[in-house]
C-alpha positions in Angstrom: 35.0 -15.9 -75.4 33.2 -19.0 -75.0 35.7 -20.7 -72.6 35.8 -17.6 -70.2 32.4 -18.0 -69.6 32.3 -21.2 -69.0 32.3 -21.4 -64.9 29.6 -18.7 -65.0 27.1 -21.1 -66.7 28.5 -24.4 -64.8 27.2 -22.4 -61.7 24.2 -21.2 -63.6 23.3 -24.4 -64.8 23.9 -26.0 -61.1 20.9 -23.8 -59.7 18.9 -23.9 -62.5 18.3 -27.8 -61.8 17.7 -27.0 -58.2 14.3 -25.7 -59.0 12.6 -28.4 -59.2 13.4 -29.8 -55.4 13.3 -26.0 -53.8 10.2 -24.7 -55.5 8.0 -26.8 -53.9 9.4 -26.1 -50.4 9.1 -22.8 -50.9 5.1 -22.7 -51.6 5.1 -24.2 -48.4 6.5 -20.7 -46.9 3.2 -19.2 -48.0 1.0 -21.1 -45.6 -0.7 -19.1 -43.1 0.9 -20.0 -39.4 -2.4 -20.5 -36.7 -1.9 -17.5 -34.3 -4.7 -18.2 -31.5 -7.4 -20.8 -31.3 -11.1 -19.0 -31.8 -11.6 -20.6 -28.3 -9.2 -18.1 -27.0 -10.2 -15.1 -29.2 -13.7 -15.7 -27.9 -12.7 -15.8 -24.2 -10.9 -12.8 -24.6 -14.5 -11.0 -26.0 -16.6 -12.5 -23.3 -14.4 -10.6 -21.0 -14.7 -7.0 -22.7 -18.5 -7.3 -23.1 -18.3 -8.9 -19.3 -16.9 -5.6 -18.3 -19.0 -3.1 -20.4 -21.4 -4.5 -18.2 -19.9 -3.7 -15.2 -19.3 -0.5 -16.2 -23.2 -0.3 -17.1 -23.7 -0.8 -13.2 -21.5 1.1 -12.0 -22.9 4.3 -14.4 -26.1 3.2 -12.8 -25.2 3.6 -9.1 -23.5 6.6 -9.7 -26.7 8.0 -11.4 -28.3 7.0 -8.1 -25.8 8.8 -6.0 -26.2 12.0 -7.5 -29.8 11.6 -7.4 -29.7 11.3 -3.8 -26.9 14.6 -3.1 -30.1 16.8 -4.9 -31.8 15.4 -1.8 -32.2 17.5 1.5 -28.9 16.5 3.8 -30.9 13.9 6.0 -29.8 10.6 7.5 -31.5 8.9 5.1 -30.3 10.2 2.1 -26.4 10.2 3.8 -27.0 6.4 4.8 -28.7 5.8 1.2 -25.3 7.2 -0.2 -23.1 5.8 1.4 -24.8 2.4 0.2 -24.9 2.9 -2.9 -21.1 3.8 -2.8 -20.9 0.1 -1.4 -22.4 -1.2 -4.1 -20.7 1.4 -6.0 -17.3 0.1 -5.2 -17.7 -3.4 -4.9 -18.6 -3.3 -8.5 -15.5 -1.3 -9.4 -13.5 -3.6 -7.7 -15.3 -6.7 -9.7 -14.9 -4.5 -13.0 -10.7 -4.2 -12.4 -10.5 -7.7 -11.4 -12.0 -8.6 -15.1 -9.7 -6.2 -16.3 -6.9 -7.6 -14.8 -8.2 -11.5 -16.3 -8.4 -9.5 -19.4 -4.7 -8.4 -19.9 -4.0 -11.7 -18.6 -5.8 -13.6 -21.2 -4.5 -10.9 -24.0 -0.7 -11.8 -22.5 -1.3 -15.4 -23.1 -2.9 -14.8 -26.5 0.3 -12.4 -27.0 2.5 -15.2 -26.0 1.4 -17.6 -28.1 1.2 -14.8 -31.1 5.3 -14.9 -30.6 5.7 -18.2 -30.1 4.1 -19.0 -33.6 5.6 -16.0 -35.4 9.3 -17.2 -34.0 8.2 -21.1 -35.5 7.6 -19.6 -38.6 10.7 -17.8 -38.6 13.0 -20.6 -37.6 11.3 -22.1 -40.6 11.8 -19.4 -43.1 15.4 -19.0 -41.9 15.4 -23.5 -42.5 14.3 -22.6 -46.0 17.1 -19.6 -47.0 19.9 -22.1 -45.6 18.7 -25.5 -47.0 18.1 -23.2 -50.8 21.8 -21.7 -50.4 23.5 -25.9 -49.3 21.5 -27.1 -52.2 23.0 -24.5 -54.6 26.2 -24.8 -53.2 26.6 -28.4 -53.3 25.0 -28.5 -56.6 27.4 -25.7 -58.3 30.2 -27.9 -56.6 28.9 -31.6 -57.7 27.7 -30.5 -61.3 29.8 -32.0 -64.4 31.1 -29.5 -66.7 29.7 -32.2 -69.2 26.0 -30.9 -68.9 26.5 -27.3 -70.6 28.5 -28.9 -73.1 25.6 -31.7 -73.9 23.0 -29.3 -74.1 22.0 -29.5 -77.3 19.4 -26.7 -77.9 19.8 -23.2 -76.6 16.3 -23.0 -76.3 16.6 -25.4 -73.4 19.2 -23.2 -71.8 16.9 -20.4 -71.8 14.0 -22.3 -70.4 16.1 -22.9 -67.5 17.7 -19.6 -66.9 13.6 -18.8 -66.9 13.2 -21.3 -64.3 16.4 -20.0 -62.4 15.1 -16.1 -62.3 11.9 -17.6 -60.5 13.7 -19.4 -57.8 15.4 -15.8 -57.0 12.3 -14.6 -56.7 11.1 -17.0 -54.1 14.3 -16.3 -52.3 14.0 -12.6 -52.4 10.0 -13.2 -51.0 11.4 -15.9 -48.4 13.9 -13.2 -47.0 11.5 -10.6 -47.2 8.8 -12.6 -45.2 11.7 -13.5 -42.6 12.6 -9.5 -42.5 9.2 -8.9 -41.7 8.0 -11.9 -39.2 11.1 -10.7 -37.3 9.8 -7.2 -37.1 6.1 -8.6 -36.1 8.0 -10.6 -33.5 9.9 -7.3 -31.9 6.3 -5.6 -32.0 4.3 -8.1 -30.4 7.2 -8.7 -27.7 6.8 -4.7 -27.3 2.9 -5.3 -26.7 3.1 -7.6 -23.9 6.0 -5.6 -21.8 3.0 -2.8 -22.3 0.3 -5.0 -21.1 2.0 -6.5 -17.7 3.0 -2.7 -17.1 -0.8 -2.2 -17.0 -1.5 -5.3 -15.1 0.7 -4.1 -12.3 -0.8 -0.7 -12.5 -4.3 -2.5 -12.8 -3.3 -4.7 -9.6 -2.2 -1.5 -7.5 -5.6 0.0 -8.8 -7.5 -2.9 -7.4 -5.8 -2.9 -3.5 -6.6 1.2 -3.9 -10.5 0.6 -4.5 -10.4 -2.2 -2.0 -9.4 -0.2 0.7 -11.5 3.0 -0.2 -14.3 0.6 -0.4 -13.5 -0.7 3.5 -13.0 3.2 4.3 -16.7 3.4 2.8 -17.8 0.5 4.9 -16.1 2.4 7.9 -17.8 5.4 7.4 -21.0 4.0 7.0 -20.6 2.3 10.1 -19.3 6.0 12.0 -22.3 7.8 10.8 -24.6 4.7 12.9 -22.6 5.2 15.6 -22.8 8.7 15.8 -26.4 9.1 15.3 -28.2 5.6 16.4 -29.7 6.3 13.3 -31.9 8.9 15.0 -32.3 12.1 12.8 -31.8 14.8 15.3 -28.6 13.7 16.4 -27.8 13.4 12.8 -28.6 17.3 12.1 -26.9 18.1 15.5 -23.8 16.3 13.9 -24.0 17.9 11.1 -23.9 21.5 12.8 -21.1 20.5 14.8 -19.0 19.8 11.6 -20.0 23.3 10.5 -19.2 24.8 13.4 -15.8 23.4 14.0 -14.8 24.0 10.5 -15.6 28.2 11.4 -14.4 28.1 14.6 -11.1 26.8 13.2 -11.2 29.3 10.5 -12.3 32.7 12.7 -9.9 32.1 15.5 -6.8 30.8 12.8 -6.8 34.5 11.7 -7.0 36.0 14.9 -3.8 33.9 15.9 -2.3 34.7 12.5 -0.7 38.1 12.6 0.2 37.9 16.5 2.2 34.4 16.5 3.9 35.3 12.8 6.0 38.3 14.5 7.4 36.0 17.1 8.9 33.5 14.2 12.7 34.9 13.6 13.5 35.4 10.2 15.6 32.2 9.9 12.6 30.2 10.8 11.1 31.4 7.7 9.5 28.5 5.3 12.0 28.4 2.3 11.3 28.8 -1.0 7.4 28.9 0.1 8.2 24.7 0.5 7.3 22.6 3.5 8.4 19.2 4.6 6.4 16.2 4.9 5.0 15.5 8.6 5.3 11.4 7.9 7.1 10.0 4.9 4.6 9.6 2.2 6.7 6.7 0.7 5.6 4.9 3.2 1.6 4.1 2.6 1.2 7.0 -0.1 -2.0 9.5 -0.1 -5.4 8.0 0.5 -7.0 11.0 0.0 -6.3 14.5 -1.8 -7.4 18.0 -1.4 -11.3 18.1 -2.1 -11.1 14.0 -3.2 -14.3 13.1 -4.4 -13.7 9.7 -3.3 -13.8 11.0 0.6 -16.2 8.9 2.5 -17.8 12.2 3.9 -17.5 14.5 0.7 -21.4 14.6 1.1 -21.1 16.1 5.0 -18.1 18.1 3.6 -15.1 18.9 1.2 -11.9 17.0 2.7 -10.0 20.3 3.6 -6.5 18.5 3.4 -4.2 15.2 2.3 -5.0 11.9 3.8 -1.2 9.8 5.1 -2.4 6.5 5.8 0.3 5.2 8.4 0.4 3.1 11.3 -0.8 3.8 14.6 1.7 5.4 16.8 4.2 6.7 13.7 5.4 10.0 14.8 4.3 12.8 13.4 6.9 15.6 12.8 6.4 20.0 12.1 6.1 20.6 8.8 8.0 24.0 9.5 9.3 26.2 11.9 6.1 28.4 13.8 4.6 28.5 16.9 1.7 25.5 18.2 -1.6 27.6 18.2 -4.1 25.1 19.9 -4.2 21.3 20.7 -7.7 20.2 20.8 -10.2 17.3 20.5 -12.9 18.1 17.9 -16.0 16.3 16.1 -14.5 15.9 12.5 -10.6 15.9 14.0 -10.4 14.4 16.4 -7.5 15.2 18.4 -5.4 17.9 16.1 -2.6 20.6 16.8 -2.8 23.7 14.8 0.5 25.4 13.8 1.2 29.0 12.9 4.5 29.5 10.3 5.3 32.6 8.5 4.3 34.0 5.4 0.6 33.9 6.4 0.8 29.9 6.0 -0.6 27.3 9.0 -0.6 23.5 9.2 -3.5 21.5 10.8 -2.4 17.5 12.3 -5.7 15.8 12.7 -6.8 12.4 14.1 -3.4 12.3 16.2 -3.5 9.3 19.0 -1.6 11.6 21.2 -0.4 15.2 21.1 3.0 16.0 22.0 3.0 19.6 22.2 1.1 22.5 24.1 -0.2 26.0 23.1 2.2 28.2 22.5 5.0 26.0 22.1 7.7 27.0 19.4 8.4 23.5 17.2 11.0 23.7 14.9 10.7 22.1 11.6 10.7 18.1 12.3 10.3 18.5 16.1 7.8 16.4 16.9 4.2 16.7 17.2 2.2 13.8 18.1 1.6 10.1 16.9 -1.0 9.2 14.2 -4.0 7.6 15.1 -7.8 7.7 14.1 -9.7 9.9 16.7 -12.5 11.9 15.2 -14.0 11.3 11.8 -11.4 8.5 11.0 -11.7 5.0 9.0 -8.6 4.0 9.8 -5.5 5.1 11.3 -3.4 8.0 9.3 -2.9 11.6 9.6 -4.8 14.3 8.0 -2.8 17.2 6.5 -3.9 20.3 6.0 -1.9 23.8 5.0 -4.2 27.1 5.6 -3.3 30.2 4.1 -4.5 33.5 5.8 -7.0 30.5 7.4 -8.6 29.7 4.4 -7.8 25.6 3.7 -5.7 25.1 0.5 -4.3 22.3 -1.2 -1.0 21.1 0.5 0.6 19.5 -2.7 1.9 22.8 -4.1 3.7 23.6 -0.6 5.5 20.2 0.1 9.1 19.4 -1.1 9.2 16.4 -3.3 9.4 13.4 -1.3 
C-alpha cells in the first residue's frame, strides 16, 4: 500500500517545502493599496461645502423674490424682481459650474480608484501564477529520495501543517482577486454614471445661461417700455390685461361660427396636433405656466416657448380657419387659428404674417416667420392651444416629435 501512494506524497512533499519562499509573498497581498491622496479627497469637500454655499444664496434671493411678489404690482417692485432674478441666476449658473468641477474631480478620483484596484489585481493574479510555477516545478524537480529520508513522521506532519496553510493563503489570494475584480466593474460603473451627469450638468448650465440673458432682456424691455416712469408702467400693465380678455371674449364669439365651416376630414385626429416648428431644433424655452418666465410676475405664460431662428417658417398646427392677424402689447404680431372640436392655436411674436382673416390653412400651410415682436427676449415662437378660449397646456395636444 505504501508504494501506491508514493507519487501522492512526492507531490505533497514538493509543496510542502514551498512554504517557506511563498508565505512571505503572500503577507505582502494583505497590504492596503493607496486609493486617492488626502490632497484630492480634500479638494473634492472644499467643493461640496463650496456649493452648499451657493445654494445658501441662492435660498436667500429667492426668499427676496417672494418677498417682493406680496408687494403691490409697481415698477419698483417688478424692476426689484427682476434683479434679484439676476443675481438669482448668475448664482445658479456659478453653483452648476461647481457642480460640474465636482463630478470632474470625483471622475478623476474614480479614475485613479481603478487604476489602483487593477495594480493590485495584476499583482494578486502575479501571486496565484508565480505559487502554482513554484509548485509545479518543485513537484517536478523533487527527488523521490526526501520522503524516503524522512526519518520521523512527526516531521511529515509538521509539514502537511505547513502545506494546509499555504492553501489557505491561496484560497484568500483568489478570493481577494474575485473581489478587487468586482470593485473594479463597480467603480468603472460609477464613473459612466458620473460623466452621464456631467453632460446633463453641462446642458443644465447653457439652459440657465440663456434664461439668465432672457432675464437680462426682460429687464431691459420693462425700461424701455416704461422710461421707468410708473404710470406708463400701470398703463402697461392694463394693456396686458386687456389683451389677454379681448383675446379670450372675441375667441368664443369666433368659435362656434368658424368650427361649422371646417369639413369633417379637416377634423384634428385623435385630439393630436402637429408641431408649428420642429422642436428638435432649439427645444422648449418655456412651458405652460413656467415659473422661470421672465414676466410670470406681470402674468402666467399662457403657452410653450420654440426658440428658433429669425425668419424659420412657421407652419398650422391643424386644419381650421385664420380668425385674426394682429399686432398686440404682450404678442406682438400673432395669428389666431380656429380648428374643430372647440380647440384654437395662437402664433405669437411672428416677424411677418403670412395669412389674412378668414383664410382656410390646412395643417402645415404656412403661417408666418418667427421673430420677437412684442414681449420677446429673443427670437422664437410662442405656442399656445385654447380650448373653448380658455389657454391650456399644448403638450397634451401635440404628436410626439
Amino acid at each position: 500500500m505504501s508504494h501506491v501512494r508514493t507519487p501522492i506524497f512526492v507531490s505533497t512533499i514538493g509543496i510542502m517545502i514551498l512554504f517557506f519562499c511563498v508565505h512571505i509573498s503572500f503577507s505582502h497581498a494583505d497590504e492596503p493599496v493607496p486609493i486617492v491622496s488626502p490632497d484630492v479627497q480634500q479638494a473634492i469637500q472644499d467643493k461640496k461645502s463650496n456649493i452648499d454655499q451657493l445654494n445658501d444664496q441662492i435660498q436667500a434671493y429667492q426668499k427676496k423674490i417672494n418677498e417682493a411678489q406680496s408687494q403691490s404690482l409697481s415698477l419698483e417692485t417688478e424692476l426689484d424682481i427682476l434683479q434679484n432674478r439676476l443675481k438669482q441666476a448668475e448664482l445658479q449658473i456659478n453653483e452648476t459650474t461647481a457642480q460640474i468641477e465636482l463630478i470632474q474631480a470625483e471622475i478623476s478620483k474614480t479614475e485613479q480608484d481603478i487604476l489602483a484596484m487593477q495594480k493590485k489585481l495584476d499583482h494578486q493574479k502575479e501571486l496565484i501564477t508565480g505559487v502554482v510555477q513554484k509548485i509545479q516545478a518543485q513537484d517536478q524537480s523533487l527527488p523521490i529520495q526526501l520522503f524516503y529520508g524522512s526519518d520521523r513522521f512527526s516531521a511529515l506532519l509538521d509539514t502537511v501543517q505547513k502545506l494546509e496553510q499555504i492553501n489557505s493563503d491561496l484560497s484568500q489570494s483568489v478570493a481577494e482577486a474575485k473581489a478587487v475584480k468586482v470593485s473594479l466593474e463597480q467603480a468603472k460603473e460609477q464613473q459612466e454614471k458620473m460623466r452621464d451627469e456631467h453632460i446633463a450638468a453641462e446642458q443644465e448650465l447653457e439652459t440657465q445661461k440663456m434664461q439668465f440673458n432672457e432675464q437680462l432682456e426682460a429687464k431691459q424691455i420693462i425700461l424701455t417700455n416704461t422710461h421707468q416712469s410708473e404710470k406708463k408702467f400701470q398703463k402697461l400693465v392694463q394693456d396686458l390685461k386687456e389683451e389677454q380678455v379681448t383675446v379670450q371674449n372675441q375667441i368664443q364669439d369666433l368659435q362656434s361660427r368658424l368650427e361649422q365651416r371646417i369639413q369633417p376630414s379637416d377634423k384634428i385626429g385623435g385630439g393630436l396636433l402637429s408641431w408649428p416648428i420642429d422642436p428638435k431644433v432649439r427645444g422648449i424655452s418655456a412651458t405652460f405656466h413656467d415659473p422661470t418666465y421672465p414676466f410670470r410676475n406681470l402674468f402666467e405664460h399662457p403657452g410653450i416657448d420654440l426658440p428658433a431662428p429669425t425668419g424659420t417658417p412657421v407652419h398650422a398646427a391643424a386644419s381650421g380657419f385664420v380668425a385674426w392677424t394682429r399686432r398686440g402689447v404682450q404678442y406682438g404680431n400673432y395669428v389666431m387659428v380656429i380648428h374643430s372640436d372647440g380647440i384654437a392655436t395662437l402664433y405669437a411674436h411672428l416677424s411677418r404674417i403670412d395669412v389674412i382673416a378668414d383664410q382656410y390653412v390646412p395643417r402645415g400651410g404656412q403661417i408666418g416667420l418667427v421673430g420677437m415682436t412684442g414681449l420677446a427676449t429673443g427670437p422664437h415662437l410662442h405656442f399656445e392651444v385654447r380650448k373653448e378660449g380658455i389657454p391650456t397646456d399644448p403638450m397634451p395636444y401635440l404628436q410626439s416629435p
